[in-house]
Every structure is written in structure tokens, then in C-alpha cells.
N, C-alpha and C positions, 0 to 999 in steps of 0.2 A: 408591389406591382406598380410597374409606372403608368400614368394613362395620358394622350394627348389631350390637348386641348380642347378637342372638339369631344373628345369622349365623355370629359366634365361636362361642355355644357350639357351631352343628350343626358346626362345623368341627373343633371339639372332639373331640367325638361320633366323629368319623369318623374322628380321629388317633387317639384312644384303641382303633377296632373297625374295621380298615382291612377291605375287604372286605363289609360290612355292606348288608343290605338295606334297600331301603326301608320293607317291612313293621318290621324290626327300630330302625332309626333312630325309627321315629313312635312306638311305644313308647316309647322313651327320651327326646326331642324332646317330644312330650307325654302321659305317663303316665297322665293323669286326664281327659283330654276323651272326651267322649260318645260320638265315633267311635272309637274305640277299642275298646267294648262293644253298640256299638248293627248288631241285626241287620238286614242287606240281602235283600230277598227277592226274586230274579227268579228269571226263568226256567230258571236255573241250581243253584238252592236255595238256600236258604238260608246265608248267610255272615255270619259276627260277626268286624267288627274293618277290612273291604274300605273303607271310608271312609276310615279312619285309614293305612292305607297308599300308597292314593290322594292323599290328601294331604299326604302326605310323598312321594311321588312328582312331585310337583309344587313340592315345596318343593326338593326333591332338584336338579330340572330349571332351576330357576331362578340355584341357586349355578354348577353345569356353563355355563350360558349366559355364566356371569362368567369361564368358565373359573379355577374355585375344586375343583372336585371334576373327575374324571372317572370314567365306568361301565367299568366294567373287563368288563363282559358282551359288548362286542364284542371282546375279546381270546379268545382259547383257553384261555389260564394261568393269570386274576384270572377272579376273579367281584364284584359289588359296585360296592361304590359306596368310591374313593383321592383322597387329596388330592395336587393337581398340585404341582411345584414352586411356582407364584403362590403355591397354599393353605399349604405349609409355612412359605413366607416371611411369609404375613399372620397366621399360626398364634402 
């Protein structure tokens, strides 16, 4: 399987903070984008930062579909988001 550049680093990312949330990955993954500081405002209140986790949620969901990552939130033990053996070996 080939993977981009950027696939490595989030694989990185998740080698280096195994357990790691999404909200926390997009942080890391992209530091300086808009969504990261820009407020969302519905009917729930106000929230700064729901974008960027969102989309790293989605970014998150996409490597799993590769079966590169898997969410450790439907275990009882792990929380987060671990890299599969695939992800170690492409690591």
C-alpha cells in the first residue's frame, strides 16, 4: 500500500501519542489553520476550535477505513485513537 506524505506523518503523530484524540491530533496535524480558532455557534453555544476536531475526525476515519489506525473507544481498556499492526509496519 502506498501512503502519502501526510498519511506518514499522522501515523507518526499517533506512534509518537498512542491513545490520542481527535480533537488532540488536529492540533498537532494542523497547528495554524483557521479551524482550530474559529468560533462555531449553534444552538448549543458557542464553541472554538469544533471544526478542527471535526476534521480531523474525518481525517482520522479515513486512515481506520485503510485499516491503518484503529479507535480503541469501543474497547473498555484503550481510549483513542492506536496504530494497527498494518500501521506499525507501514510506520
Amino acid at each position: 500500500m502506498r501512503l502519502s506524505e501526510r498519511q506518514i506523518q499522522a501515523m507518526k503523530i499517533i506512534q509518537e501519542n498512542p491513545g490520542i484524540t481527535a480533537r488532540r491530533f488536529g492540533e498537532m496535524f494542523w497547528p495554524d489553520h483557521i479551524s482550530q480558532r474559529k468560533a462555531s455557534n449553534n444552538s448549543y453555544g458557542c464553541q472554538y476550535g469544533k471544526a478542527g476536531w471535526l476534521m480531523a475526525g474525518s481525517y482520522l476515519g479515513k486512515l481506520r477505513k485503510k485499516g491503518i489506525i484503529r479507535n480503541g473507544f469501543a474497547l473498555i481498556s484503550e481510549t483513542g485513537f492506536h496504530l494497527t499492526g498494518k500501521g506499525i509496519d507501514l510506520c
